[in-house]
C-alpha positions in Angstrom: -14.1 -39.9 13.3 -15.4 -36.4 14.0 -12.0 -35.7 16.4 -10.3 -36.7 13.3 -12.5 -34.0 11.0 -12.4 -31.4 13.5 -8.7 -31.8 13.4 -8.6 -31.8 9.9 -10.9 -28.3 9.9 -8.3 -26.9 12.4 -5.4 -27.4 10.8 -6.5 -26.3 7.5 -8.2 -22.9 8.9 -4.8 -23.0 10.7 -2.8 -22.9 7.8 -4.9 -20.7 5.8 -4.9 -17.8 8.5 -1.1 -18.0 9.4 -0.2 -16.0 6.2 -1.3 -12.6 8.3 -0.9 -9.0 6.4 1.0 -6.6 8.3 1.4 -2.6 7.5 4.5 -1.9 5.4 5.9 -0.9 2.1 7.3 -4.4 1.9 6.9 -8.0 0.4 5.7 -7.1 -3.6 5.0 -3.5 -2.5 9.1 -2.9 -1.0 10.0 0.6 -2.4 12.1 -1.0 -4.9 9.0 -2.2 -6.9 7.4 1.5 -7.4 8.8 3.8 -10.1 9.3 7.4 -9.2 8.5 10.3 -11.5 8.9 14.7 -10.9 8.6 17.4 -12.7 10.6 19.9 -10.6 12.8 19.2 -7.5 9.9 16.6 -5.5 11.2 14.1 -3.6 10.2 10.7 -2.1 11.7 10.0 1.5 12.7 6.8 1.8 13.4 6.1 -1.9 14.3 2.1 -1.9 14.2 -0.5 0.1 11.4 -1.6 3.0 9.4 0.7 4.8 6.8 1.3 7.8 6.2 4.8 6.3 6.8 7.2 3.1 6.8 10.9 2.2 6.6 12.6 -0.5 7.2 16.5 -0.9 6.0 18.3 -3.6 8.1 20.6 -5.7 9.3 24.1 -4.0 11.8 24.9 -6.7 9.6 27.9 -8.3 8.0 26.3 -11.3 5.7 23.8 -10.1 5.4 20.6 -10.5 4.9 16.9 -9.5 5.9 13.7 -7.7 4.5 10.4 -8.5 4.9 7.1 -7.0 3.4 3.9 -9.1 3.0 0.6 -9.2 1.4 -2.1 -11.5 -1.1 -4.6 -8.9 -0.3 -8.2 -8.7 -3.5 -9.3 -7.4 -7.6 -8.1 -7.0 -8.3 -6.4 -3.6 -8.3 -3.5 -1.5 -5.0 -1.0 -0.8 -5.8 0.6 2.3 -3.3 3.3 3.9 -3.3 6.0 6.4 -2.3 9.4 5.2 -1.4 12.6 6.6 -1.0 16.2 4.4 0.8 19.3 5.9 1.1 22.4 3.3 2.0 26.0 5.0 1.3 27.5 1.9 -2.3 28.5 0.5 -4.0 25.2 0.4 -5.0 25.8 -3.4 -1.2 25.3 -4.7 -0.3 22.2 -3.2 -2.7 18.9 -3.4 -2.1 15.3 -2.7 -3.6 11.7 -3.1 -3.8 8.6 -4.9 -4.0 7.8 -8.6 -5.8 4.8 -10.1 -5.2 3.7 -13.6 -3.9 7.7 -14.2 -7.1 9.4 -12.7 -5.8 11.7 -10.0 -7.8 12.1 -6.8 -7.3 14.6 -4.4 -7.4 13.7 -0.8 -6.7 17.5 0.3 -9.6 19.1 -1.0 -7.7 22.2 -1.4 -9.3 24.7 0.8 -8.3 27.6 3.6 -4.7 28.7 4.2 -2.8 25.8 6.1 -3.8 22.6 5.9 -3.1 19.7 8.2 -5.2 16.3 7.4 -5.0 13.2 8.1 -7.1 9.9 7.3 -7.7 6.9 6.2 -8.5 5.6 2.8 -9.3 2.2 1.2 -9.1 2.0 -2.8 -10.2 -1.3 -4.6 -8.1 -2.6 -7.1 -7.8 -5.3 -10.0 -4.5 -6.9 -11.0 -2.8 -4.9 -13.7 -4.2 -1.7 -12.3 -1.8 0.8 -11.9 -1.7 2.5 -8.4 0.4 5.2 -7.0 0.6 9.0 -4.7 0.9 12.1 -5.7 1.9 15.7 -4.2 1.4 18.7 -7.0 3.1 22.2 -6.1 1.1 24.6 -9.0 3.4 27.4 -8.4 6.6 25.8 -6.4 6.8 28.8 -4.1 7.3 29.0 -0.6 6.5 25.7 1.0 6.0 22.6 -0.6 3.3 20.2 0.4 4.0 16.4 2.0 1.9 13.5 1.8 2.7 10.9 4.5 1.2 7.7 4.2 1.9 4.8 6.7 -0.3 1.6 7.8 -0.2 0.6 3.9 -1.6 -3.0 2.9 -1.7 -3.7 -0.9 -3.5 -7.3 -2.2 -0.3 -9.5 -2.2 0.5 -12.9 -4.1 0.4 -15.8 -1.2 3.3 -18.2 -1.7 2.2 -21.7 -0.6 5.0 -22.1 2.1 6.9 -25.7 1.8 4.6 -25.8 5.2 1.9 -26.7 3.0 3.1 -30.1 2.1 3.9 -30.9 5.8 0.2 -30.0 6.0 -0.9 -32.0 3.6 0.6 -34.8 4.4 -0.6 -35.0 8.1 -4.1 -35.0 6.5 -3.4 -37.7 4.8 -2.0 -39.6 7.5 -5.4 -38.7 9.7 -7.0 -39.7 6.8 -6.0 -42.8 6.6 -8.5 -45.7 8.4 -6.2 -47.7 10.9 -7.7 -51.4 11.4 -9.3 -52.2 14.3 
């Protein structure tokens, strides 16, 4: 009887960790779920589809301006991503980071003459937030600013695979008491 429960403990843990994340804009965060918005000549590199890694540039088109990337959550947890900033302009006129729910924060912290940054940052969410990235150019002269982020893992819906009922069912058959 406990072979039979260990087995049963097994298979279930099993089942439950097989389901692993992985670091992509894919599954219900592919490109084609986010909605794009710029003010100004931004752009967002690639723009559809699946992806291990995005970029967005900031406006350089001499009036300044922004590029959004947003998404509505499908389910309560943590969005963690690596980013990466690179702005050969004066820090000050070219910011990235995340938005939450339409409150902005900057990543860059906007300081010295060339910045270069990279990190990591986790953000917790709640379904129906909206989430997204953001480069801002104020004066859209010289360089424009780019906001890599890669290693991106959103909270995702987990299908129960037709798996499940195989899984099911070979409980029940160890469940069930064979005579002696």
């Amino acid at each position: 009887m406990k072979t039979r429960i260990n087995t049963i403990i097994f298979l279930i843990a099993l089942f439950m960790f097989s389901n692993t994340a992985h670091a992509a804009f894919d599954g219900d965060y592919t490109l084609d779920n986010w909605t794009f918005q710029t003010a100004g000549n931004g752009t967002v590199t690639p723009a559809s589809g699946d992806a291990a890694m995005i970029t967005l540039k900031s406006d350089d088109s001499e009036t300044g301006g922004f590029t959004d990337l947003f998404i509505t959550v499908v389910t309560a947890g943590v969005i963690s991503f690596d980013w990466f900033f690179t702005n050969d302009d004066l820090a000050t006129f070219e910011t990235g980071g995340y938005v939450l729910n339409g409150l902005r924060t900057d990543l860059t912290g906007g300081s010295g003459t060339t910045s270069v940054i990279t990190m990591t940052e986790m953000v917790t969410v709640a379904s129906g937030d909206v989430f997204g990235f953001f480069v801002e150019s104020v004066d859209g002269i010289a360089d424009p600013g780019y906001l890599d982020i890669s290693e991106f893992n959103g909270p995702a819906q987990v299908p129960v695979p037709a798996a499940a009922w195989l899984l099911l069912s070979a409980i029940a058959v160890m469940m069930r008491r064979h005579p002696a």
